[in-house]
N, C-alpha and C positions, 0 to 999 in steps of 0.2 A: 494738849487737848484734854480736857474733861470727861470725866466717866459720863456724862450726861450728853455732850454733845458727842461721842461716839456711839451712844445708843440712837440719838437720832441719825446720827450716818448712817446708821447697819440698820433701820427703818427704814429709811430712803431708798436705800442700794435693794434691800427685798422687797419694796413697791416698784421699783426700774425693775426687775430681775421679773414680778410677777405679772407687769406690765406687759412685758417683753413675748413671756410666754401664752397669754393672751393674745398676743397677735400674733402668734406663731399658730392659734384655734389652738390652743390646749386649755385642759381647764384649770383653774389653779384652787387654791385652798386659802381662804383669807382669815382661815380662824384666829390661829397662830397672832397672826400681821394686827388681827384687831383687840387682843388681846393687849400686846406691847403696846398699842396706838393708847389705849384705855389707862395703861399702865402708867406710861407719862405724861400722857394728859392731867393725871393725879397728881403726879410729883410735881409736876409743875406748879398748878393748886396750891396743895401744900406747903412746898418750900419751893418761890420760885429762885432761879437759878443769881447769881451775884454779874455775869455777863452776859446783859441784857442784850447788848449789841449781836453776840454774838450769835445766842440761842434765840433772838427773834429772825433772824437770818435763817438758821437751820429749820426751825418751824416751815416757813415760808417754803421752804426749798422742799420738806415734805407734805407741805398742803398742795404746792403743785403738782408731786410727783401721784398725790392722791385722785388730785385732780382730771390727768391726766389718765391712770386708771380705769379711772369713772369713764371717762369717755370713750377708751379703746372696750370695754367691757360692754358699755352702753352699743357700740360698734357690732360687736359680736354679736348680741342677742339681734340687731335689726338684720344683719347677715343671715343669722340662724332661722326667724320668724322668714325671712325672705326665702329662702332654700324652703322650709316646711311650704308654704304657700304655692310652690311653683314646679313642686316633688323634684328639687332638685337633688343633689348630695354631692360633696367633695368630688367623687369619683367621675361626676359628671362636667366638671368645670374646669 
């Protein structure tokens, strides 16, 4: 496997991993995560990669996983605004 498609793995696995803890109601840090994201999105630009097969696979497989983020994050803030509006709090529910 490619130095290139293990970096999208260990992308993937820290958008699952951040996902995860998102719906766990933790808060996460995406600095990091969109940093990398930025990083190969360049390199790809640049010099795209010689197994197209492969790494348009692992793309896909981290735009879901991005996807999927978005949504459970998306989740959390209506949660969150919902609690605010109703003075609820964890402790209550």
């Amino acid at each position: 496997m490619s130095d290139f498609i293990s970096r999208l793995d260990n992308i993937t696995e820290l958008l699952m991993k951040a996902r995860i803890s998102a719906a766990n109601g933790n808060q996460i840090d995406l600095g990091n995560l969109q940093k990398s994201i930025e990083d190969i999105c360049l390199e790809i630009k640049d010099n795209p990669p010689n197994d197209e097969g492969k790494t348009e696979e692992k793309i896909k497989e981290l735009i879901n996983e991005l996807n999927l983020l978005a949504h459970e994050l998306s989740d959390q803030l209506d949660k969150n605004s919902i609690q605010e509006e109703t003075g609820l709090n964890n402790s209550n529910l």
